[in-house]
C-alpha positions as CSV (number, residue, x, y, z in Angstrom):
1,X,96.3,96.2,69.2
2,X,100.2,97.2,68.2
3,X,102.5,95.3,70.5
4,X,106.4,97.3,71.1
5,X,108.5,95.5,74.0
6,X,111.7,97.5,74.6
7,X,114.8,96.1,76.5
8,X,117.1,98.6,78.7
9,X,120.3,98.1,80.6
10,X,122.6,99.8,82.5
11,X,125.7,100.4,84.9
12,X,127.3,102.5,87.1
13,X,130.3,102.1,89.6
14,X,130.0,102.8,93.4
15,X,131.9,105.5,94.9
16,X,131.8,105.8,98.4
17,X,130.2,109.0,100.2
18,X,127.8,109.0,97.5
19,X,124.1,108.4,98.1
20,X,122.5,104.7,96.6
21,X,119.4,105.9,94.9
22,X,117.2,103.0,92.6
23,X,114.2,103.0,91.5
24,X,113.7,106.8,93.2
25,X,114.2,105.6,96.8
26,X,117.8,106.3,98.5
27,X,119.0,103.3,100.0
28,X,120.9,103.0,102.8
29,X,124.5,102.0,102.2
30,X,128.2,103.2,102.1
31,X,128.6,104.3,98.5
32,X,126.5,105.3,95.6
33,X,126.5,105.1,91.6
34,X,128.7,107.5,89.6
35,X,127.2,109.7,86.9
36,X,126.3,112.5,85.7
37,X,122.7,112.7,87.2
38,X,122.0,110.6,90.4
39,X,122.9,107.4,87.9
40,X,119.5,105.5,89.6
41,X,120.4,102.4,87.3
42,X,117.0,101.2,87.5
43,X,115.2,104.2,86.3
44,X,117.7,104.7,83.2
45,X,117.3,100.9,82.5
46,X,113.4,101.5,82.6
47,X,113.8,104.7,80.2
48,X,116.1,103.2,77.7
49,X,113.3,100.7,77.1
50,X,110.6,102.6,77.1
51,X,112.3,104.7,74.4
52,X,113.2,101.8,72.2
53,X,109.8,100.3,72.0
54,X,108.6,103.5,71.2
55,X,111.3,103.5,68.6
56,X,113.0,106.3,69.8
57,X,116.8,107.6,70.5
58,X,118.0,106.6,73.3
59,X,118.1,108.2,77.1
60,X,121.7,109.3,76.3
61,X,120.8,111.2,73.3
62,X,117.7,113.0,74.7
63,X,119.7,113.6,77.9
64,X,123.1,114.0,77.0
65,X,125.6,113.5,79.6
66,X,127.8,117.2,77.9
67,X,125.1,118.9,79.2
68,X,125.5,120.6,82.3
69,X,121.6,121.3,82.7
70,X,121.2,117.4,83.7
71,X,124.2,117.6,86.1
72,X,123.2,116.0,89.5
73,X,119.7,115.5,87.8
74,X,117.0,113.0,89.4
75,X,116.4,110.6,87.2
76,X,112.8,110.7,88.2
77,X,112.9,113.4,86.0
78,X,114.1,112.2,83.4
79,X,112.2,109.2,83.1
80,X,108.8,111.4,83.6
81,X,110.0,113.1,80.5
82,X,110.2,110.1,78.7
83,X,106.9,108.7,79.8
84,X,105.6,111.9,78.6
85,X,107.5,111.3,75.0
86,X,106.0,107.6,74.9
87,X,102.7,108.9,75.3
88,X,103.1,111.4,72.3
89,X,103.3,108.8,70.2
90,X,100.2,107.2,71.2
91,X,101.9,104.0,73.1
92,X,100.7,103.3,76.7
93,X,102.6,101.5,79.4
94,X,101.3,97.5,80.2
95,X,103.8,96.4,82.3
96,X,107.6,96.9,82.8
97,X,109.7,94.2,84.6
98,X,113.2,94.7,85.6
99,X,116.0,92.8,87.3
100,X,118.8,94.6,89.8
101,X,122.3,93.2,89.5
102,X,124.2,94.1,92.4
103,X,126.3,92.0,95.4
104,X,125.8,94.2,98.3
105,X,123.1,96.3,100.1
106,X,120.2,93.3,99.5
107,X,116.9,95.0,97.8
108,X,114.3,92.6,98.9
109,X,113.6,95.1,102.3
110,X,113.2,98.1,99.4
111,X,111.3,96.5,96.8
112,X,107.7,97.2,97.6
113,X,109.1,101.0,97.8
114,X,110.7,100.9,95.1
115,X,107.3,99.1,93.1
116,X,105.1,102.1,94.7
117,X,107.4,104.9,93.6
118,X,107.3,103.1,90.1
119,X,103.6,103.0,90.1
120,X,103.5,106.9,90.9
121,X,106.0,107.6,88.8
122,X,104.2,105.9,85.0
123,X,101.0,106.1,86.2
124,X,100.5,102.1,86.6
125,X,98.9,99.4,88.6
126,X,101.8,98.4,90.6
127,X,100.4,94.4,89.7
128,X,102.1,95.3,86.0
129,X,105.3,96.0,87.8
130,X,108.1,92.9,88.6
131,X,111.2,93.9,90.1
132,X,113.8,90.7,91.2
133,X,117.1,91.3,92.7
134,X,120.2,89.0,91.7
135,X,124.2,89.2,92.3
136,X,127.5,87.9,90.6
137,X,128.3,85.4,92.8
138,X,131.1,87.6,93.8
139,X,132.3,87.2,90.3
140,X,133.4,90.3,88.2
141,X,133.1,93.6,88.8
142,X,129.1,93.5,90.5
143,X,130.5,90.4,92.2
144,X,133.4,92.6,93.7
145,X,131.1,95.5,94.9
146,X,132.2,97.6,92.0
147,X,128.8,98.7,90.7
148,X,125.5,97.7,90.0
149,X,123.4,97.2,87.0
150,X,119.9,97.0,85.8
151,X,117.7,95.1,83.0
152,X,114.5,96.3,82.5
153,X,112.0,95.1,79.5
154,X,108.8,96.6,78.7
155,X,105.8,96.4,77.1
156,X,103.9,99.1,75.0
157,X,100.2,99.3,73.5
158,X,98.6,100.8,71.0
159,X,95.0,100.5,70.0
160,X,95.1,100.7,65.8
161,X,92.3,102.2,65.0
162,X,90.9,101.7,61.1
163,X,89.9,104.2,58.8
């Protein structure tokens, strides 16, 4: 078996009168992310690693942000193109784990939402899916209610066949 783990991160600020989508579920709460799709930190955060294990470009360059075609995009989109990528290549998703970093609305009530949607979404046993919830401290700019960011890791197989 070929092993590729993949990190991701990302960030976006909150804006009020914008909606709080992560992971694919709007969440209810008085602003949103900023970006130039529906900036769901979580899915981007799940891409980006998904492409680097697979040892491809980044979501930025697939998806570029100059692009008015991706304007107000769902991110679920995006990151089903990138499954669809990863599995050209032959990887497979194991399991993907990822940790929110945000202050304010608390996750834990939208969690086991947010799992199933995942699970939907890549086509995986939601049991191979961890997703943990932390803040700032009120330190910095997540502590402040600023924005919110996202760590995801990843793990991709491959059976190696021999000739």
């Amino acid at each position: 078996m070929c092993f590729r783990v993949g990190s991701g991160f990302d960030f976006h600020r909150l804006s009020p009168n914008l909606p709080l989508i992560l992971g694919g579920i709007l969440i209810p709460h008085n602003s949103g992310l900023e970006g130039h799709s529906d900036a769901d930190v979580i899915l981007h955060a799940i891409s980006d690693a998904m492409l680097g294990a697979a040892g491809l470009p980044d979501l930025g360059s697939h998806f570029p942000d100059t692009n008015p075609k991706y304007k107000d995009i769902s991110s679920q989109i995006l990151l089903k193109k990138v499954f669809c990528l990863v599995q050209e290549t032959g990887l497979r998703l194991s399991n993907l784990d990822v940790t929110v970093i945000a202050e304010q609305p608390k996750l834990s009530p939208y969690v086991q939402t947010i799992k199933d949607n995942l699970a939907q979404l890549l086509k995986i046993n939601k049991s191979r899916i961890g997703i943990k919830a932390t803040t700032m401290e009120l330190t910095g700019p997540i502590g402040r209610g600023e924005g919110i960011a996202a760590q995801a890791v990843v793990l991709l197989v491959k059976e190696e066949t021999t000739a």
